[in-house]
C-alpha positions, -999 to +999 in steps of 0.1 A: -305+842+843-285+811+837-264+821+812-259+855+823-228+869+804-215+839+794-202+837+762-215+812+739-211+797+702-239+781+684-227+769+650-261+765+630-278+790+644-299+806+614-322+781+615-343+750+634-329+740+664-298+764+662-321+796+658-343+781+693-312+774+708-293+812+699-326+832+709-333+811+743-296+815+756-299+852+745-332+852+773-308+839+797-278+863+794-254+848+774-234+868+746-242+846+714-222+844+683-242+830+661-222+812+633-241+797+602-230+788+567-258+809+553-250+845+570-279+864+556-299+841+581-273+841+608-280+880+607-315+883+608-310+857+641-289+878+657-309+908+647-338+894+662-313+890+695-301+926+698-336+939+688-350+925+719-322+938+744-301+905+737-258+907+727-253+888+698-230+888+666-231+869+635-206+852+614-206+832+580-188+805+585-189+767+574-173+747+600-162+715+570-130+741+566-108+744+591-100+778+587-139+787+593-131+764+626-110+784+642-121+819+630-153+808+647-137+806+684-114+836+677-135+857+669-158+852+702-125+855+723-120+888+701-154+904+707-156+889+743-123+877+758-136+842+765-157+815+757-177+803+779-198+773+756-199+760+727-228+741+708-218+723+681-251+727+660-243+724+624-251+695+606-253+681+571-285+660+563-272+644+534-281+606+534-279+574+513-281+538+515-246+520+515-251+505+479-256+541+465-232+559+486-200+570+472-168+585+486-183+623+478-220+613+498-197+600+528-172+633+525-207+651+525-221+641+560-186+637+572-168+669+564-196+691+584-212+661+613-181+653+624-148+667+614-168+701+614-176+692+653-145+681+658-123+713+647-147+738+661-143+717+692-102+718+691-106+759+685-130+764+712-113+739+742-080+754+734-093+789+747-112+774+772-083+751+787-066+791+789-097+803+808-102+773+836-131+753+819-163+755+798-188+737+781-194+719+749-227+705+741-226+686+705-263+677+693-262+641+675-293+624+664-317+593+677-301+584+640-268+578+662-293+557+683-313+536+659-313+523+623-330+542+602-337+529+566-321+547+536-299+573+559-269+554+567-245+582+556-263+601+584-270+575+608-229+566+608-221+603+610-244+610+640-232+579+662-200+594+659-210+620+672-225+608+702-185+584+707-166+615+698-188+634+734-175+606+756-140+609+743-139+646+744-153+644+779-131+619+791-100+641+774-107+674+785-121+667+817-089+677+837-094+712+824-123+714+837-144+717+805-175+695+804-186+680+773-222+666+768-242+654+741-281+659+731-300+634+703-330+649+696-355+631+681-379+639+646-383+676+653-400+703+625-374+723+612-365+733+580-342+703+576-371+682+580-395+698+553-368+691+530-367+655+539-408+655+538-406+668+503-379+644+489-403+617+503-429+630+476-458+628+514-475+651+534-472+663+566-499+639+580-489+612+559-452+610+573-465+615+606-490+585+606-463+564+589-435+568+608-439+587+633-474+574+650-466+540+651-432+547+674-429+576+691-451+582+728-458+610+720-474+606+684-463+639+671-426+657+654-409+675+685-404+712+682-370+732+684-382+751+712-388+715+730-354+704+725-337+739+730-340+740+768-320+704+772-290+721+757-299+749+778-293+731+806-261+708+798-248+745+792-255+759+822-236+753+857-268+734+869-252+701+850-223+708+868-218+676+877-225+663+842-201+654+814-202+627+788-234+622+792-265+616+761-296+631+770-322+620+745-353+641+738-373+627+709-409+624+726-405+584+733-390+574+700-362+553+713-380+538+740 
């Protein structure tokens, strides 16, 4: 097992990529607390965990206050004594264009994409600086990669992001924690119905408008597809990884 009894966080793990995430490192031995602003779904993640012969815990928690922050990393070192890895998961999807975006629409993606990351981060490291080391994988966007018209809000959010790994990495690195970073690319969660529906399309209509005409692949990626990569930016085989953006998004950036 790769994971085995490590203890891990995964904030946004009731859903989409969080859930694949939470439920693969559970296959592979790690303790998860599964954090999520909605907790009835955190729950019925973690039930699905422990069901199977998995450890797991849930918490409601929404990582924009601070507070939520750091009960998130105290109470893994509470349950567990450590924490092994993070994944900073949880993401707002709010987006506008810069003539329509107002201080609230930027507090929106802000508050949760990156001060969200950022504190859960701070809570997390300072138990793992304790410890000797650890690993923190936050998942950005190919929006931190590429323009993408009418989701600037996001887009500026998510390149943080990706600048915030590289400065982590470079700060924590004498504590031996690691710090990585994974953009996946247009993947089927929940998050993205929503964003299909607001477009007033289908499925096969956003797919041969958008996604056809760019990505290699010619189809949305799955959560179970981008799951593994955080998998292994967790595990001790990138041991020799930090800093680093490992893009999975099926050819879209190419």
């Amino acid at each position: 097992m790769r994971l085995k009894d490590k203890i891990t966080i995964i904030t946004g793990a009731g859903s989409g990529i969080g859930r694949a995430t939470a439920l693969l490192f559970a296959r592979e031995g790690a303790c998860v607390l599964a954090a999520d602003i909605d907790g009835d779904k955190a729950t019925r993640v973690t039930a699905e965990i422990n069901n199977d012969g998995g450890r797991a815990e849930a918490l409601a928690a929404d990582i924009a206050e601070e507070a939520d922050a750091r009960r998130i990393a105290s109470r893994a070192a509470e349950l567990w004594g450590r924490v092994d890895v993070l994944v900073n998961n949880a993401a707002s999807f709010h987006h506008k264009r810069v003539e329509d975006a107002d201080r609230a629409d930027w507090e929106k993606a802000w508050s949760v994409n990156v001060l969200g990351t950022s504190l859960c981060s701070r809570y997390a490291a300072e138990i793992m600086k304790k410890q000797g080391g650890g690993a923190i994988v936050n998942i950005a966007s190919i929006n931190g990669l590429i323009a993408m018209p009418d989701w600037m809000t996001y887009n500026a959010s998510k390149a943080a992001v990706i600048e915030m790994s590289k400065s982590m990495a470079m700060d924590l690195a004498p504590f031996h924690i690691r710090v990585n970073c994974v953009c996946p690319g247009v993947t089927d969660t929940p998050a993205l119905q929503r964003a299909i529906e607001e477009l007033g399309a289908s499925r096969e209509e956003v797919i041969k408008a958008y996604i056809e005409p760019q990505c290699l692949i010619k189809r949305f990626g799955k959560a179970e597809e981008i799951a593994p990569a955080i998998l292994f930016l967790a595990s001790d085989e990138a041991s020799y990884m930090t800093g680093a953006t490992v893009v999975v998004d099926g050819g879209y950036t190419t």
